[in-house]
C-alpha positions in Angstrom: 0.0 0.0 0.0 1.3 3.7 -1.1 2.1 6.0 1.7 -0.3 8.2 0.1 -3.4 5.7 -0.3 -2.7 4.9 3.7 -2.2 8.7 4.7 -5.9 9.1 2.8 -7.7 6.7 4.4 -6.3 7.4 7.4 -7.6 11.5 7.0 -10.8 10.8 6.0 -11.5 8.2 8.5 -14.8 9.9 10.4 -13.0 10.0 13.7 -10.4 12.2 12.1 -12.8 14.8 10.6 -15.1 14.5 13.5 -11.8 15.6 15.5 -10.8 18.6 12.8 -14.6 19.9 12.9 -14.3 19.7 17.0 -11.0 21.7 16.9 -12.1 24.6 14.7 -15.2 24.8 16.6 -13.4 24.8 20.1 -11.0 27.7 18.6 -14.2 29.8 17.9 -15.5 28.8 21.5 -12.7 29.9 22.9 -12.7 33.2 21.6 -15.7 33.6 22.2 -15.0 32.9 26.0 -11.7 35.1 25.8 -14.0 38.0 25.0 -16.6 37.4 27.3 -13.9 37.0 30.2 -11.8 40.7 28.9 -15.3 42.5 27.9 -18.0 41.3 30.5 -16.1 39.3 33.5 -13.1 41.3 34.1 -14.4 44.7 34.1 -17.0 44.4 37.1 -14.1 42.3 39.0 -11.3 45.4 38.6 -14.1 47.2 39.3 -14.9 45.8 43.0 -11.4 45.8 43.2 -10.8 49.7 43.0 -10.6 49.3 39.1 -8.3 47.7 37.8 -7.3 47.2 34.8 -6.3 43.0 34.4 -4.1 44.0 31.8 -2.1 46.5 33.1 -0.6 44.3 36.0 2.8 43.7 35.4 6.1 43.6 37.2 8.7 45.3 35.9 12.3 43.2 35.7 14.0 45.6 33.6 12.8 49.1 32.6 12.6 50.2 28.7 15.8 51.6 27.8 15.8 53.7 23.9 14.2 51.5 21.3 14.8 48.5 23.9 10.8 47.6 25.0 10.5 47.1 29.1 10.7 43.2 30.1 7.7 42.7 32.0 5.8 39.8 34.0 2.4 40.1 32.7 0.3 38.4 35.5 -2.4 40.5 35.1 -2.7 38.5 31.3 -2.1 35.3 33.2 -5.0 35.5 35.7 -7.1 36.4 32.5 -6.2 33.3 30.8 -6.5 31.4 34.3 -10.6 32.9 34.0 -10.5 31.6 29.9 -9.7 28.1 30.9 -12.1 27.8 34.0 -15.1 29.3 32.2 -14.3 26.8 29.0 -13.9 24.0 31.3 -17.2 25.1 33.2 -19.3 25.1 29.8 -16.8 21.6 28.5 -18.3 19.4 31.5 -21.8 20.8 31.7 -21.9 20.0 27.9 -20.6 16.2 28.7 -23.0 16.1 31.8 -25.7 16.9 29.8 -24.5 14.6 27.2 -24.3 11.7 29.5 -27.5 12.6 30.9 -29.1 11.9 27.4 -27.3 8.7 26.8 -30.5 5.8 27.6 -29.3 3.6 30.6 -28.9 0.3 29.3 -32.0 -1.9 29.4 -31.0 -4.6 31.8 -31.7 -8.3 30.4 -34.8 -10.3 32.7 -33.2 -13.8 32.7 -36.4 -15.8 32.7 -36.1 -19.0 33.8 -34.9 -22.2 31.7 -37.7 -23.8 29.5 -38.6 -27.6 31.1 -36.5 -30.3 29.4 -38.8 -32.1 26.4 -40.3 -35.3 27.5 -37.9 -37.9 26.2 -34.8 -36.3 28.2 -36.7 -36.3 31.0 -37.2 -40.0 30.5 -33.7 -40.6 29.4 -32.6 -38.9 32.8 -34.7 -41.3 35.1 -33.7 -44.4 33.1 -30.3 -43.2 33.9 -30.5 -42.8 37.5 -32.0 -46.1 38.2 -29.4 -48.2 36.5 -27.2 -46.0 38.4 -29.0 -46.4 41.4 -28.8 -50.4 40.6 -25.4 -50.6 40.2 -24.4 -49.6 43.6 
């Protein structure tokens, strides 16, 4: 088999476009969270908290010096993502708990009991036990 004929059924296996479709739609839910977090979460919160600005807090290791830019710790940025990945997490389980609470419950199996042996094993069997029976 070609390396190309395998790399092509390989690529349009479902799983694999299933998985390409999830990760462009995931990309575009996560910037929709990213805005929602910058735009509508963050504001209120620097708010509360004498307003601040998220992205504005930074430490300073070494200041800007001519055409040099400053090198900074953004932490302010990092809490913000921290926020991102909690609220996508958030909406990822409550879409998976809602999945699984969809899923049916398997329908369990009533084991009824065992039909009655036909007539002639039943014969067979007692036939069998009294020359067993006469034996001893």
């Amino acid at each position: 088999m070609s390396m190309m004929k395998e790399f092509k059924e390989f690529a349009m296996r479902g799983n694999v476009v299933d998985m390409a479709v999830g990760i462009v739609i995931g990309a575009a839910f996560g910037t929709i969270v990213k805005s929602f977090v910058a735009d509508v979460i963050a504001p209120p919160i620097g708010l509360l908290l004498g307003g601040v600005d998220f992205s504005a807090l930074i430490i300073v290791l070494k200041e800007a010096v001519g055409e040099t830019p400053a090198v900074t710790i953004n932490y302010g940025t990092f809490f913000m993502t921290i926020f991102d990945f909690l609220i996508i997490a958030w909406a990822i389980f409550m879409v998976i708990k809602g999945m699984n609470r969809m899923k049916r419950k398997p329908v369990e199996e009533v084991v009824a009991d065992p039909p009655p042996p036909p007539p002639q094993e039943v014969l067979l069997t007692e036939i069998r036990d009294l020359l067993k029976a006469g034996k001893e």
